[in-house]
C-alpha positions as CSV (number, residue, x, y, z in Angstrom):
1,X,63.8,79.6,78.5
2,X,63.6,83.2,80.0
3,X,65.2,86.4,78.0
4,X,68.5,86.0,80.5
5,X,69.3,82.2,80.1
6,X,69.0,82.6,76.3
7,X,71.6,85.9,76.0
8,X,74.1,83.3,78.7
9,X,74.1,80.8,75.7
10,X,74.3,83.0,72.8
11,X,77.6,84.6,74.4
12,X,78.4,81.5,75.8
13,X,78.5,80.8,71.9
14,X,80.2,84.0,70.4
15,X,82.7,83.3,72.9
16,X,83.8,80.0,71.9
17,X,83.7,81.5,68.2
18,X,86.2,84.0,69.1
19,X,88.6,81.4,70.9
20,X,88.2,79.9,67.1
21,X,89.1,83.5,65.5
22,X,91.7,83.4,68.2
23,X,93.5,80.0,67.2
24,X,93.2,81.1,63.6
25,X,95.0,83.9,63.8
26,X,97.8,82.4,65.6
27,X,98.5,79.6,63.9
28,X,98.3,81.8,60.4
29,X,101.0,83.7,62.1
30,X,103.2,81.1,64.2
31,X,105.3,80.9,65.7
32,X,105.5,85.1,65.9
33,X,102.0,85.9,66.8
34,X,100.1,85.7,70.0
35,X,96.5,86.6,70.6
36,X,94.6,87.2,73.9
37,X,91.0,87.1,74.9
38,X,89.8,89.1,77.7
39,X,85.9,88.3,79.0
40,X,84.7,91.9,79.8
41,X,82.0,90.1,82.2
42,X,84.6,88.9,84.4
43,X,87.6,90.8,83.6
44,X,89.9,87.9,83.1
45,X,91.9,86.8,80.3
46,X,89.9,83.8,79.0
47,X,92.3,82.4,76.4
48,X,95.6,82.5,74.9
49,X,96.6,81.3,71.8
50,X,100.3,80.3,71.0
51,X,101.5,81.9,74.3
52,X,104.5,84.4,73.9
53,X,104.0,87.2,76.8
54,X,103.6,84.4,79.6
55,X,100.4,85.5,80.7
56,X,98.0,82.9,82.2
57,X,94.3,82.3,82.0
58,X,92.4,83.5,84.8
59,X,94.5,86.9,85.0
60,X,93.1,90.3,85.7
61,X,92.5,92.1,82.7
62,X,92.2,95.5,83.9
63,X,90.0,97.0,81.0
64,X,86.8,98.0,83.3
65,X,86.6,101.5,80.8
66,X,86.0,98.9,77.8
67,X,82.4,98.0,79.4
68,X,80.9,101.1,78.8
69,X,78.8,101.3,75.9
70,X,80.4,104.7,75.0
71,X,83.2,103.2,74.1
72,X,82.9,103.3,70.0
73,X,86.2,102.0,68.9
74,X,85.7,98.9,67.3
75,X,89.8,98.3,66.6
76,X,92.3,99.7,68.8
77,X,96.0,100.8,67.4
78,X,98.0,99.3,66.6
79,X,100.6,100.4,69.3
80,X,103.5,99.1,70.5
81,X,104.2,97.1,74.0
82,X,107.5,95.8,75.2
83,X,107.8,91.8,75.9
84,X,109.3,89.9,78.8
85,X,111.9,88.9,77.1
86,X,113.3,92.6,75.7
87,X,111.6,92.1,72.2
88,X,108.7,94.9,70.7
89,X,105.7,93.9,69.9
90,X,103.0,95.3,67.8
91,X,99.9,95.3,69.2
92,X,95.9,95.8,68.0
93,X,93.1,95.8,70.1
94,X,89.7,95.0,68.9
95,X,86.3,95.2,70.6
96,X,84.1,92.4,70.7
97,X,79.9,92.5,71.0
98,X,77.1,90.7,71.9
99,X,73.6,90.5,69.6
100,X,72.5,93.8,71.6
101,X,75.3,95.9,70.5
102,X,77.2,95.6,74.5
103,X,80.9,95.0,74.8
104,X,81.2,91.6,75.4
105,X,85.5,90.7,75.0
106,X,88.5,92.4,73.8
107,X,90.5,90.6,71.1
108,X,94.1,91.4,71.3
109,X,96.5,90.4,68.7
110,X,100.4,90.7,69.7
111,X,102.7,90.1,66.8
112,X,106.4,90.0,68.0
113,X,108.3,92.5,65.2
114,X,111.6,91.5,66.4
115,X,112.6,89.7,63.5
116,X,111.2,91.8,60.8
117,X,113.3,94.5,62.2
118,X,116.2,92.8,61.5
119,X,115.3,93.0,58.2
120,X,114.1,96.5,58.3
121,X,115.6,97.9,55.6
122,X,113.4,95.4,53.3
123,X,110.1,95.8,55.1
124,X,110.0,99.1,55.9
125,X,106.8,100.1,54.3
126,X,105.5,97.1,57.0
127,X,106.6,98.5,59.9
128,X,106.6,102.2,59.1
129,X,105.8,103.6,62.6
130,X,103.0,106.6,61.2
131,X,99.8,105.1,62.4
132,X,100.8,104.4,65.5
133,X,98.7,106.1,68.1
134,X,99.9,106.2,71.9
135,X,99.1,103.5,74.6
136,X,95.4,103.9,74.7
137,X,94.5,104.9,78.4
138,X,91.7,102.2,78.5
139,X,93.9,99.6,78.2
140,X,96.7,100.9,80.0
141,X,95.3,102.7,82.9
142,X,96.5,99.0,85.2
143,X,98.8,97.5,82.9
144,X,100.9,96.1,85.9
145,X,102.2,94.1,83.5
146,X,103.8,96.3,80.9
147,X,105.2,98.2,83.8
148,X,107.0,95.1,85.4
149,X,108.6,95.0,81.6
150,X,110.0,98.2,81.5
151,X,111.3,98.2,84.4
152,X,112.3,95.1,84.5
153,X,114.6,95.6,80.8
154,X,116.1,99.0,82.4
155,X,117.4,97.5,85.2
156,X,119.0,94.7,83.2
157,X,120.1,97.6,80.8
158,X,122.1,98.7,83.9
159,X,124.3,96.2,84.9
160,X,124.4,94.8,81.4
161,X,122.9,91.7,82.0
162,X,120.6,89.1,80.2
163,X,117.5,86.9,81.3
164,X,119.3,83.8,80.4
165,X,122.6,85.3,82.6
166,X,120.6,85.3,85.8
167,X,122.3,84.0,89.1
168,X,119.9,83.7,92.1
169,X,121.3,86.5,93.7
170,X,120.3,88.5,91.0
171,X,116.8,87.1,90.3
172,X,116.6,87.8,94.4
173,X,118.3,91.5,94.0
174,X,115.6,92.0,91.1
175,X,112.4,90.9,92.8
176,X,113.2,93.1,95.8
177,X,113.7,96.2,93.2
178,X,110.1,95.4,91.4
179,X,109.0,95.3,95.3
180,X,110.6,98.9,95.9
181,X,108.9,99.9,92.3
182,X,105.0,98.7,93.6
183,X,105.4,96.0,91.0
184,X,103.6,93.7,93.3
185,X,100.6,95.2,93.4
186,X,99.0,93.2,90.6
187,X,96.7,90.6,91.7
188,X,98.4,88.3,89.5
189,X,102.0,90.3,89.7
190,X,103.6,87.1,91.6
191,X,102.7,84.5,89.3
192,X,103.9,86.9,86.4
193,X,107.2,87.3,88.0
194,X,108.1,84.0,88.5
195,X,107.3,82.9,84.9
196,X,109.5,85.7,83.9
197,X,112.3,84.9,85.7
198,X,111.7,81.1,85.5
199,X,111.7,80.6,89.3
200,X,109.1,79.2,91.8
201,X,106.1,81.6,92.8
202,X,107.4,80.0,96.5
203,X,110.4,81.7,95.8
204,X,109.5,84.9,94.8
205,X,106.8,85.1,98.1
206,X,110.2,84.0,100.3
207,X,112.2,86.7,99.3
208,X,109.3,89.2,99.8
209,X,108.7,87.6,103.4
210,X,112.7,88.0,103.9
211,X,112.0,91.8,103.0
212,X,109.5,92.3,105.3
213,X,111.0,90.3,108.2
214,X,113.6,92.7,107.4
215,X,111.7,95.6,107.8
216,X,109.6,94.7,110.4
């Protein structure tokens, strides 16, 4: 076995260890954690444990800066991120590596703090806000995703109007203004949508053939 088949199985290895770390985590946590694993080698998110931010396996992870072996942060954060669904989470980062010391995944662990705020007055020493640090630029350079959020909650802010309420005129109204926003610029933006809004990926690719019927 050559020097290049052996270092496929050991991370073939460490990465099933870290889905373990992964599941661990979660269900020490459930139902109000959720942790991600993104493969640096191929830039997808390889598993998710106890699914909260409707992500799927096989998106793009974005996090091309985290390869270099510059990068000496071993835990990133913990920051804050906003959820599809309008509620914070608190978020840390940590780097993974191989036996030669490369950066082989990124271990994110996203604990929704929704319900501990309700409570804040008991736990604020938990959630005082002082070590926050901003959203680091390496993971946030492309986060199409936390973009689509934002957005997304402000323009629901505006008309007063909840997930749940959602006609299909609005879910329609709404894709076109992520479409006006760049929102769909994501490789995996579409699929992302869809599960957000709880309609069919078909649906959302109509209206945006609609749009551009309508411009063309």
């Amino acid at each position: 076995m050559n020097a290049p088949e052996k270092d496929s199985i050991l991370n073939h290895s460490a990465m099933d260890n870290f889905r373990a770390i992964a599941d661990a985590i979660a269900t020490l946590f459930f139902p109000h954690a959720e942790v991600v694993l993104h493969d640096l080698r191929t830039q997808k998110v390889d598993y998710i444990a106890n699914n909260l931010s409707k992500r799927e396996i096989g998106d793009d992870s974005a996090l091309e800066d985290m390869l270099s072996d510059d990068v000496s942060e071993r835990n990133i954060g913990p920051y804050e991120k906003l959820n599809w669904d309008g509620q914070k989470i608190r978020s840390l980062s940590t780097v993974l590596r191989d036996g030669a010391g490369h950066p082989l995944a990124v271990l994110c662990i996203n604990l929704n703090i929704s319900l501990f705020e309700n409570a804040k007055a008991a736990l604020d020493l938990f959630l005082s806000p002082t070590k926050l640090i901003p959203q680091p630029d390496s993971l946030f350079r492309d986060d199409w995703q936390e973009r689509i959020n934002t957005f997304l909650h402000a323009w629901l802010r505006e008309r007063q109007l909840s997930l749940n309420l959602l006609t299909r005129d609005h879910k329609r109204e709404l894709v076109l203004a992520l479409h006006a926003e760049g929102a769909f610029k994501g490789k995996s933006s579409s699929n992302y949508v869809a599960n957000v809004l709880n309609m069919g990926r078909a649906t959302v690719y109509k209206h945006l053939k609609e749009l551009k019927e309508l411009k063309g």
